[in-house]
SERO-4910 file (N, C-alpha, C, O; in steps of 0.05 Angstrom, whole numbers):
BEGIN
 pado doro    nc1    nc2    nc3   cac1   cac2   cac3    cc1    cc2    cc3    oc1    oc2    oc3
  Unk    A     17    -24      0      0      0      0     18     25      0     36     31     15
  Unk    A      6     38    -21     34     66    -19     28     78     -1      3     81     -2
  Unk    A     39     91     23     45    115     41     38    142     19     46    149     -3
  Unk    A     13    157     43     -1    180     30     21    199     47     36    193     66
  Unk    A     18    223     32     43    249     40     18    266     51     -2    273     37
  Unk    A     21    271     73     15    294     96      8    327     71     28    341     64
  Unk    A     -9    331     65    -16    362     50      2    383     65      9    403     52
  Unk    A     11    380    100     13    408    116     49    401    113     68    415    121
  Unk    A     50    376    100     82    365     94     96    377     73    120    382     73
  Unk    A     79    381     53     92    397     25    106    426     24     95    443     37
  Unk    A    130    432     10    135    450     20    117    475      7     96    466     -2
  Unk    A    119    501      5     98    519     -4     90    520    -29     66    523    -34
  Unk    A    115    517    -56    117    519    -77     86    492    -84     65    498    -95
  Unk    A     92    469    -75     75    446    -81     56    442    -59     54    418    -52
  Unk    A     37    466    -41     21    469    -36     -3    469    -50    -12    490    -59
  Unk    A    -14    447    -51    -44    458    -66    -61    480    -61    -72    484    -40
  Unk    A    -64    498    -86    -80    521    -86    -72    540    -78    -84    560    -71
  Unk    A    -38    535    -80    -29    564    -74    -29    582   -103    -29    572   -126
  Unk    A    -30    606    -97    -26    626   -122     -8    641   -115     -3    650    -93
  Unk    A     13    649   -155     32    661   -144     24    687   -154     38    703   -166
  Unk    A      0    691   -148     -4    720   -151     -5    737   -127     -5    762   -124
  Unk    A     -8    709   -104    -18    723    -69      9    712    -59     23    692    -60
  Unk    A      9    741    -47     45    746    -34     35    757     -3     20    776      2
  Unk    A     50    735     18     59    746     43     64    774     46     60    790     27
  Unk    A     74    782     77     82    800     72    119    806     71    131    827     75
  Unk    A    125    791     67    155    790     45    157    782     25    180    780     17
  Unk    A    139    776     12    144    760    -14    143    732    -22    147    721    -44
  Unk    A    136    721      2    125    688     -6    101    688    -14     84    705    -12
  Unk    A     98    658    -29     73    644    -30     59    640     -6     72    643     15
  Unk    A     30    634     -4     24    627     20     -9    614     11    -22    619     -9
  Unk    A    -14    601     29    -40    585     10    -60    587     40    -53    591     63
  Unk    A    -93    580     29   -111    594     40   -129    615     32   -118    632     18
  Unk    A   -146    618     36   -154    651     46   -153    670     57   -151    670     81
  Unk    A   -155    698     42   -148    723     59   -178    720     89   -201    713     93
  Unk    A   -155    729    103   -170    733    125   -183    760    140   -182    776    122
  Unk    A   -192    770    158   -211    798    163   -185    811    178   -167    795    185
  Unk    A   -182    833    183   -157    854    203   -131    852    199   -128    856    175
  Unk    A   -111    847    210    -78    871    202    -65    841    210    -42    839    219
  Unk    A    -81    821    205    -52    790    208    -32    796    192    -37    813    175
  Unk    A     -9    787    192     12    796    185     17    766    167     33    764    147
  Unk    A      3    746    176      0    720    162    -15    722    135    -16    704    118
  Unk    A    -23    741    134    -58    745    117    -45    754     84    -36    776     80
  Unk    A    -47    732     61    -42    736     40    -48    759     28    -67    770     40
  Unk    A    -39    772      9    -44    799     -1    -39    795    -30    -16    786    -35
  Unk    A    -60    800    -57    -62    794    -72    -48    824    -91    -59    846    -91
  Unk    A    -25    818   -104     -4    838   -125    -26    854   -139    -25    879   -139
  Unk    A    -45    843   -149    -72    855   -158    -73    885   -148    -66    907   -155
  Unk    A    -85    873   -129    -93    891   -107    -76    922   -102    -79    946   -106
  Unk    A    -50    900    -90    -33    915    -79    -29    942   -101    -32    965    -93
  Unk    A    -22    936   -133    -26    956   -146    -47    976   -156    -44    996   -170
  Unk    A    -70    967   -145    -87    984   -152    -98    990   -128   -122    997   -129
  Unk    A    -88    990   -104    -86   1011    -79    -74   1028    -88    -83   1046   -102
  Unk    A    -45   1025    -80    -16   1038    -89    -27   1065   -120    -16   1087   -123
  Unk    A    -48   1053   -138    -53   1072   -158    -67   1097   -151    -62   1121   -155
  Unk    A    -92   1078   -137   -110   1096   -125   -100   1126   -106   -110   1148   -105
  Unk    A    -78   1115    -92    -67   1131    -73    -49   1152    -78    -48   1172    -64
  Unk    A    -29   1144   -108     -9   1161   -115    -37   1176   -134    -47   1190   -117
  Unk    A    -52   1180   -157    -62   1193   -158    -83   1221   -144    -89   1243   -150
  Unk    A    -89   1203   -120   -104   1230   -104    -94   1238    -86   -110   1251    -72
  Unk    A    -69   1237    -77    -47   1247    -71    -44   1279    -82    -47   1282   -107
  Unk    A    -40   1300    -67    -30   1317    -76      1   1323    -63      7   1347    -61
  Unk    A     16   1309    -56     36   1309    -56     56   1287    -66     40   1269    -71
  Unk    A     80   1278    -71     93   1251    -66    100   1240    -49    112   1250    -29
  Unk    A     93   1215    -53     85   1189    -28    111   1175    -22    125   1170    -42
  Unk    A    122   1167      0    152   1152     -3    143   1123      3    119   1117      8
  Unk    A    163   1105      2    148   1082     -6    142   1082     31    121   1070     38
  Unk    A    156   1091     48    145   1082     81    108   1086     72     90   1070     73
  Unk    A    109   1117     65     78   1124     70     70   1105     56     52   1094     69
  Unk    A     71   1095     37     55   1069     16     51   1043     36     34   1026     33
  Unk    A     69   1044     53     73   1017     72     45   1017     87     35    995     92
  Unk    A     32   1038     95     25   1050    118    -11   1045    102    -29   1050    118
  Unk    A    -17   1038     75    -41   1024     65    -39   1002     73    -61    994     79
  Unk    A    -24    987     76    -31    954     75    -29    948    109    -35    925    116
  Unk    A    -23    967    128    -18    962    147      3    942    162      1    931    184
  Unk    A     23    940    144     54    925    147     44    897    136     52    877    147
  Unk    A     31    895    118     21    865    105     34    870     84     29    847     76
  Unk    A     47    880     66     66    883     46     93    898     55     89    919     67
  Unk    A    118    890     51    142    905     53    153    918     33    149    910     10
  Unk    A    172    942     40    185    957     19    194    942    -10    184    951    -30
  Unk    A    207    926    -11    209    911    -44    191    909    -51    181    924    -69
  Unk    A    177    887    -37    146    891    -63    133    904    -72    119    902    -92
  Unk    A    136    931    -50    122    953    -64    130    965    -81    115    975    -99
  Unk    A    168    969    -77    180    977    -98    177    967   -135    177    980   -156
  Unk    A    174    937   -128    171    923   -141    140    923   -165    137    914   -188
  Unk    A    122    934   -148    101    939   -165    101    967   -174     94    975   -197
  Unk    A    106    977   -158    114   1009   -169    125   1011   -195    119   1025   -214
  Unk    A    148    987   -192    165    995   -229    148    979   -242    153    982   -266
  Unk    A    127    961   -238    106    954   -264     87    972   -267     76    980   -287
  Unk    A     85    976   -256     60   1006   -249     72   1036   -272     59   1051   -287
  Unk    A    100   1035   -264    110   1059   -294    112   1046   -315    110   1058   -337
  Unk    A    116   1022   -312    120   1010   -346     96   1008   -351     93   1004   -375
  Unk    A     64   1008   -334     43   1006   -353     42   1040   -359     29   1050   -378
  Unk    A     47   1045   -353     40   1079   -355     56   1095   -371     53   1119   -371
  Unk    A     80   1079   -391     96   1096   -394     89   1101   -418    107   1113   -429
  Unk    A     73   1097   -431     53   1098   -453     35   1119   -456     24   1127   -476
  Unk    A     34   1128   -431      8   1140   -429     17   1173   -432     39   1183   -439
  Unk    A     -3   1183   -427      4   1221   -417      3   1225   -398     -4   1247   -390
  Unk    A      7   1210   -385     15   1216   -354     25   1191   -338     11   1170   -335
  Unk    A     52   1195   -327     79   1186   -322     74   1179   -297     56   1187   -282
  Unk    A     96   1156   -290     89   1153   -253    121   1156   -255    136   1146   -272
  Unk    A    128   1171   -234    162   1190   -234    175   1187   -208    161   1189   -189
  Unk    A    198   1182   -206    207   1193   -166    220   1214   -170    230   1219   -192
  Unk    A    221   1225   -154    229   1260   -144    233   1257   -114    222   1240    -99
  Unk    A    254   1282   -103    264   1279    -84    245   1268    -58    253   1253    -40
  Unk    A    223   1277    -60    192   1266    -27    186   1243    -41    164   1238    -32
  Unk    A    192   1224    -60    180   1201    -65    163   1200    -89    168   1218   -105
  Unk    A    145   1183    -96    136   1175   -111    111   1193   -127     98   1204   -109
  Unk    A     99   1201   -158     80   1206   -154     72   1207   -194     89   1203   -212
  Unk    A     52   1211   -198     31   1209   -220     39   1244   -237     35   1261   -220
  Unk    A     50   1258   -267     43   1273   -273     43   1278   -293     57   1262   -306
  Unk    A     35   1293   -304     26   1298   -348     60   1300   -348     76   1314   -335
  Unk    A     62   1281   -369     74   1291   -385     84   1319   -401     68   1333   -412
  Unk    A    115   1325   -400    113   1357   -408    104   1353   -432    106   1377   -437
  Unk    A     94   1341   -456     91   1345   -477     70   1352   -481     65   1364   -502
  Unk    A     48   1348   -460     23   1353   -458      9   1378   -444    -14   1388   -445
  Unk    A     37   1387   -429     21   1415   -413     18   1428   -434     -5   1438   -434
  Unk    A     28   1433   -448     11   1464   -464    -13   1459   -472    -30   1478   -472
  Unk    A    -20   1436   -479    -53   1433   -480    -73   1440   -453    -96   1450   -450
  Unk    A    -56   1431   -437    -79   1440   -410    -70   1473   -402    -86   1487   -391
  Unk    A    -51   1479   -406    -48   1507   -406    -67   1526   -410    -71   1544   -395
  Unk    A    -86   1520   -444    -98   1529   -456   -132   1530   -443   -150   1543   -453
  Unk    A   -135   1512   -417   -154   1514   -407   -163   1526   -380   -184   1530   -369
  Unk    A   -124   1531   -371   -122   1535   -335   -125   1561   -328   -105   1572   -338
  Unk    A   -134   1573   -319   -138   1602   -310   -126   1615   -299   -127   1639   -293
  Unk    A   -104   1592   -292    -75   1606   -279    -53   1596   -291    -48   1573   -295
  Unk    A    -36   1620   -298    -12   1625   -316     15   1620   -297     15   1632   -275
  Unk    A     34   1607   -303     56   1598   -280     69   1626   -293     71   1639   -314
  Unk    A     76   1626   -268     96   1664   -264    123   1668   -270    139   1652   -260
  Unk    A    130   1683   -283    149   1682   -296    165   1706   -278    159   1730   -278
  Unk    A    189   1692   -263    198   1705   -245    230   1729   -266    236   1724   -289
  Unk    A    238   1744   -253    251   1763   -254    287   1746   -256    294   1726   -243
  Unk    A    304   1761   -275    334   1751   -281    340   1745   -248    347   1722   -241
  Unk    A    336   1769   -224    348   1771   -198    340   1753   -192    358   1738   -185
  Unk    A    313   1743   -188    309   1716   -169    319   1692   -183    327   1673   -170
  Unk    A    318   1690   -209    333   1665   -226    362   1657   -218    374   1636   -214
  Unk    A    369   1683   -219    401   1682   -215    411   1672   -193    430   1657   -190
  Unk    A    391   1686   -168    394   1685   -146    396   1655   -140    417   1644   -132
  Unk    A    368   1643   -146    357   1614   -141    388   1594   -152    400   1578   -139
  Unk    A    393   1604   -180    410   1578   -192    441   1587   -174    460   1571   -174
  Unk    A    441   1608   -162    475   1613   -147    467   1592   -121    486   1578   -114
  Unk    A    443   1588   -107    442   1573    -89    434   1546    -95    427   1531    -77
  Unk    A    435   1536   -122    423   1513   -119    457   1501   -136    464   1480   -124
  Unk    A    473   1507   -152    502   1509   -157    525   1508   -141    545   1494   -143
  Unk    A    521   1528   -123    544   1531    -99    540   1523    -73    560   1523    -58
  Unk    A    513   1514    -61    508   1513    -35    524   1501    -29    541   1490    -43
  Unk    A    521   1502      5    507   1527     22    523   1549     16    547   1546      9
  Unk    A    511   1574     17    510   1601      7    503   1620     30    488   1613     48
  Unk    A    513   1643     28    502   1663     47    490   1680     29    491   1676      4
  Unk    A    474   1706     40    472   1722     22    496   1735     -1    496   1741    -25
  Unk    A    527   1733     35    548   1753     17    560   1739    -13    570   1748    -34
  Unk    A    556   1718     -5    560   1691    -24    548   1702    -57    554   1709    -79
  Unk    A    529   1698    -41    517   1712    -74    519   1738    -84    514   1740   -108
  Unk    A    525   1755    -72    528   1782    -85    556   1776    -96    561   1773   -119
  Unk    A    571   1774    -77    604   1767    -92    595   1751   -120    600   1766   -139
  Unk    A    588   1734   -125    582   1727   -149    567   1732   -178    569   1727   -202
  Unk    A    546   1752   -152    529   1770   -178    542   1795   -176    546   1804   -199
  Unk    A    550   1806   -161    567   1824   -163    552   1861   -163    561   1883   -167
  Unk    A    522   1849   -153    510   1871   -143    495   1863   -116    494   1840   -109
  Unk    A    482   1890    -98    468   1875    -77    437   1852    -73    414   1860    -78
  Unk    A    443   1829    -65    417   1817    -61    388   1833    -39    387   1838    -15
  Unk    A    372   1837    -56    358   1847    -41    338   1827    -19    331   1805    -27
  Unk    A    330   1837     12    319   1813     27    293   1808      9    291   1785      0
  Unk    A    276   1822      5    255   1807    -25    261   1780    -38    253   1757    -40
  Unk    A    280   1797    -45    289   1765    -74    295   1741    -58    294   1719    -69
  Unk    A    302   1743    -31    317   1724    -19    287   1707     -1    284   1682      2
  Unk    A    272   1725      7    241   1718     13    235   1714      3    231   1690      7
  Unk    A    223   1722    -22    208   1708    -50    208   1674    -55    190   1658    -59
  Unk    A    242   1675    -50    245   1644    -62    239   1625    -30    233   1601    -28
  Unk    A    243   1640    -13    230   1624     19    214   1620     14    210   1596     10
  Unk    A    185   1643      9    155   1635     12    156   1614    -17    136   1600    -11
  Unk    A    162   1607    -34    158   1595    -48    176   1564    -43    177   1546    -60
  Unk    A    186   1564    -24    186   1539    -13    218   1529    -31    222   1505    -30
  Unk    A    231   1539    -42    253   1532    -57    281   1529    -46    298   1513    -52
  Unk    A    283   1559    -22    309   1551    -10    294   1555     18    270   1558     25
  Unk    A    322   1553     32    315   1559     65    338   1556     74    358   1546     65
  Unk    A    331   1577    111    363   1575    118    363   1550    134    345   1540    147
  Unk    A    388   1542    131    396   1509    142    423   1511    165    436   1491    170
  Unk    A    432   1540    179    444   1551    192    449   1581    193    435   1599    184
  Unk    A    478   1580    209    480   1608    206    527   1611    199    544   1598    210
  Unk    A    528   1619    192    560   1621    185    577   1634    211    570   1657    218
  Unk    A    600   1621    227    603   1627    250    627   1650    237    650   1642    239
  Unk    A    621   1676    224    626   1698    217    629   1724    236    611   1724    252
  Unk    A    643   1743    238    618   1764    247    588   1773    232    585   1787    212
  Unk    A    570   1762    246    534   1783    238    527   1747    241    503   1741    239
  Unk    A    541   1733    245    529   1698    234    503   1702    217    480   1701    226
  Unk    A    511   1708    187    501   1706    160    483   1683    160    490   1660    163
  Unk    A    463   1689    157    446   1654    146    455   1642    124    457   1654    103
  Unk    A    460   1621    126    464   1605    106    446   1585     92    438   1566    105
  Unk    A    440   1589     62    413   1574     47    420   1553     34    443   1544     35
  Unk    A    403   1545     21    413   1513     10    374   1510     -9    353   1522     -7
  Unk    A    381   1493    -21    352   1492    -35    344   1470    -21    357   1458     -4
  Unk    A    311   1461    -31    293   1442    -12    282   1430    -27    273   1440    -48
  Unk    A    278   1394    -15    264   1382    -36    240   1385    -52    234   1369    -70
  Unk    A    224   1407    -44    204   1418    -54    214   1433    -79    198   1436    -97
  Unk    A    245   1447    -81    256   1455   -113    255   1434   -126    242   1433   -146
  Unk    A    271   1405   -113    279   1384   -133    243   1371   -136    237   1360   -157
  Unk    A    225   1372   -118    204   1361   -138    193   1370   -150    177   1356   -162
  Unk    A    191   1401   -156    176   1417   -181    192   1415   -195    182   1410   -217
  Unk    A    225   1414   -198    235   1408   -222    238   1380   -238    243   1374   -261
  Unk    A    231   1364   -217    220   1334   -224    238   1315   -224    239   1295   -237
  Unk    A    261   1329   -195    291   1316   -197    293   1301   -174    282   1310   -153
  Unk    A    305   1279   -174    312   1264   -145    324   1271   -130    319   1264   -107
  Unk    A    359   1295   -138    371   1293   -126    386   1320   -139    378   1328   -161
  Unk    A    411   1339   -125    412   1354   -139    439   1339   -163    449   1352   -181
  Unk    A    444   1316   -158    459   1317   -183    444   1313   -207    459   1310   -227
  Unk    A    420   1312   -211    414   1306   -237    414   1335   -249    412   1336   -274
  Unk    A    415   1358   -236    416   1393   -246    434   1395   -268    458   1395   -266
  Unk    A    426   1396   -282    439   1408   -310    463   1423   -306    466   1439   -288
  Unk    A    489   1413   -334    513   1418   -316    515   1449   -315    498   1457   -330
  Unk    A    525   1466   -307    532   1492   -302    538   1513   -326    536   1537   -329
  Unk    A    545   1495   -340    546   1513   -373    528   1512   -378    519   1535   -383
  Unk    A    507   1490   -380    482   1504   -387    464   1514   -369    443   1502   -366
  Unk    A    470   1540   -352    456   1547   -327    433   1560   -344    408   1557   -341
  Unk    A    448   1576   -365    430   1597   -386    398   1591   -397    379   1606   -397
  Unk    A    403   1559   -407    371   1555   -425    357   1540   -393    334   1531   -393
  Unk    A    374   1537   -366    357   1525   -350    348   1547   -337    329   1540   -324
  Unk    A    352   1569   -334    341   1598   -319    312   1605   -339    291   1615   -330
  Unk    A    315   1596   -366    295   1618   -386    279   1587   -384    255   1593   -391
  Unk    A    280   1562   -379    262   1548   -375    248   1539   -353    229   1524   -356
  Unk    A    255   1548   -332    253   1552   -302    225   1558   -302    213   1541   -289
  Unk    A    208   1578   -311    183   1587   -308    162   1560   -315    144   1548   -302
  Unk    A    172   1557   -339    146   1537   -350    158   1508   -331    141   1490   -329
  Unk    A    182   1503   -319    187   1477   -310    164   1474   -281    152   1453   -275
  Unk    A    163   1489   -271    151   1496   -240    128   1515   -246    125   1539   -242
  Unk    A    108   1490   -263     81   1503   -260     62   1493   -245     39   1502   -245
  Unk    A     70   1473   -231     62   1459   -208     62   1470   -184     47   1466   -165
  Unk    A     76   1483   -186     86   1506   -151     63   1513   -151     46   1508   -168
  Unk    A     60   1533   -125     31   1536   -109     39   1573   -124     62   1579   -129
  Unk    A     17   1592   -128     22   1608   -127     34   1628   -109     30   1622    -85
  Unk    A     52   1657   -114     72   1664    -91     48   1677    -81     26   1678    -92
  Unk    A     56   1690    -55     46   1703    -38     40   1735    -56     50   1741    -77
  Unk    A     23   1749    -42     17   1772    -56     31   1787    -53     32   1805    -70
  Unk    A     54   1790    -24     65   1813    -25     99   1799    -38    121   1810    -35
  Unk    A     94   1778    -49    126   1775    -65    122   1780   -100    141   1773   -114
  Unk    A     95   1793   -112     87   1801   -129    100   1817   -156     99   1818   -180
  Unk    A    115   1831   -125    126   1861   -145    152   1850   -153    166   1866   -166
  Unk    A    163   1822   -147    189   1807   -153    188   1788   -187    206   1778   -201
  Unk    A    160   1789   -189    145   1778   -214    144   1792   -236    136   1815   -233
  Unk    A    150   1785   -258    145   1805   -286    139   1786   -301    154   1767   -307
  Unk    A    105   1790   -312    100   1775   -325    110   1764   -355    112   1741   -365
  Unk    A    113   1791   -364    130   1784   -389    161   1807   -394    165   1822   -412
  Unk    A    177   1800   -371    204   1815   -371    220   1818   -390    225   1799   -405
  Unk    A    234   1850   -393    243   1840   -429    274   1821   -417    282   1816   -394
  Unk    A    288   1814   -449    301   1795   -435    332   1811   -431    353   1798   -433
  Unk    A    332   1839   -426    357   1854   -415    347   1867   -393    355   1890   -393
  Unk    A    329   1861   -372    324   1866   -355    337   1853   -326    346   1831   -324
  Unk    A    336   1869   -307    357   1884   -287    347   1886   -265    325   1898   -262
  Unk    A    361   1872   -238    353   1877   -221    351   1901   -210    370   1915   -218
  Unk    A    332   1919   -190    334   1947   -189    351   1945   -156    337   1950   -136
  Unk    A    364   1941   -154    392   1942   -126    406   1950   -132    414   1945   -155
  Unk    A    418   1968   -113    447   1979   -106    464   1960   -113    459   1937   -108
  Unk    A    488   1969   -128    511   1953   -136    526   1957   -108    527   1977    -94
  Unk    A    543   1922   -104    546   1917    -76    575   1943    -85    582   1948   -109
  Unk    A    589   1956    -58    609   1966    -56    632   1948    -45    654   1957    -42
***
């Protein structure tokens, strides 16, 4: 009489009725039914998992890192797999007009640049086309950081006005990240991942190399039309259509 094999004896792979579509929460097989609340035993179907994960990076108005993504499944999926569906999730999308991208806060869903000027044509708000001084200003701190103010005048070679230097604060681009143990202890700025995710960068090495600072200053406006609009009283730092030999109005530093 042949000896029958124990079903709870097999190892997972030759489990009956397992599917390798339902993943633990590391990445095994696991066989059964999903069960009700936060078991940590409790199969989780890749299905799924991606079309949470879609649901979420779309109504998202910010980018998601993969911890916050962790924080849907309630620790029933771990970081790889999420990672892991994430990059099938851009390859279904990369087809589309609208991209799934990482940027420095993580993960997130957005048109394609080839397509904004179509929606341009419908938005009631025009991204602002900031002034040479704050361009200049912005790319000396996002090039040389950390920077002081004096930092930058020595380089532009006139005075920075506190405006221009506010402007790019309320707009969330730089900030001070100390102070220079100087006499006056100078603040010292540095840019913030809120620059690198309107410019749609992970990191600042992906910044365009330094020779071409020129076509990245005159494309700067239309890149960061995502930014929130500035504050009203950083207005008068705005020119909507500046000619292009235009001048900051500051005292040349002495």
């Amino acid at each position: 009489m042949n000896e029958q094999t124990n079903p709870e004896m097999l190892p997972d792979e030759q489990t009956p009725g397992s599917d390798p579509d339902v993943v633990g929460p590391h990445g095994h097989g696991t066989d059964g039914a999903p069960e009700s609340g936060s078991d940590p035993n409790v199969p989780i179907d890749i299905a799924e998992v991606k079309r949470v994960l879609e649901a979420a990076l779309l109504s998202a108005s910010e980018p998601l890192t993969v911890q916050q993504m962790k924080r849907l499944f309630a620790g029933e999926v771990d970081a790889d797999n999420i990672r892991k569906v994430l990059d099938t999730l851009r390859d279904e999308w990369s087809e589309r007009s609208i991209e799934l991208t990482t940027v420095a806060s993580g993960w997130r869903f957005r048109v394609k640049p080839a397509y904004q000027k179509f929606l341009d044509r419908i938005s009631s708000e025009k991204p602002p086309r900031y002034s040479r001084a704050v361009l200049e200003t912005l790319a000396i701190v996002a090039y040389r950081q950390p920077v002081t103010r004096g930092d930058i005048e020595e380089i532009r070679g006139v005075a920075v006005s506190p405006p221009t230097l506010k402007a790019l604060e309320e707009r969330g681009w730089i900030e001070a990240i100390g102070h220079r143990e100087t006499p006056g202890r100078p603040a010292i700025f540095a840019t913030t991942k809120r620059f690198l995710d309107d410019l749609n960068l992970r990191s600042l090495e992906e910044l365009p190399p330094l020779e071409e600072l020129q076509s990245s200053l005159a494309a700067a406006p239309a890149a960061l039309v995502d930014a929130p609009p500035p504050a009203p009283e950083q207005q008068a730092l705005i020119d909507e259509n500046p000619p292009q030999d235009s001048t900051e109005p500051e005292a040349h530093a002495g």
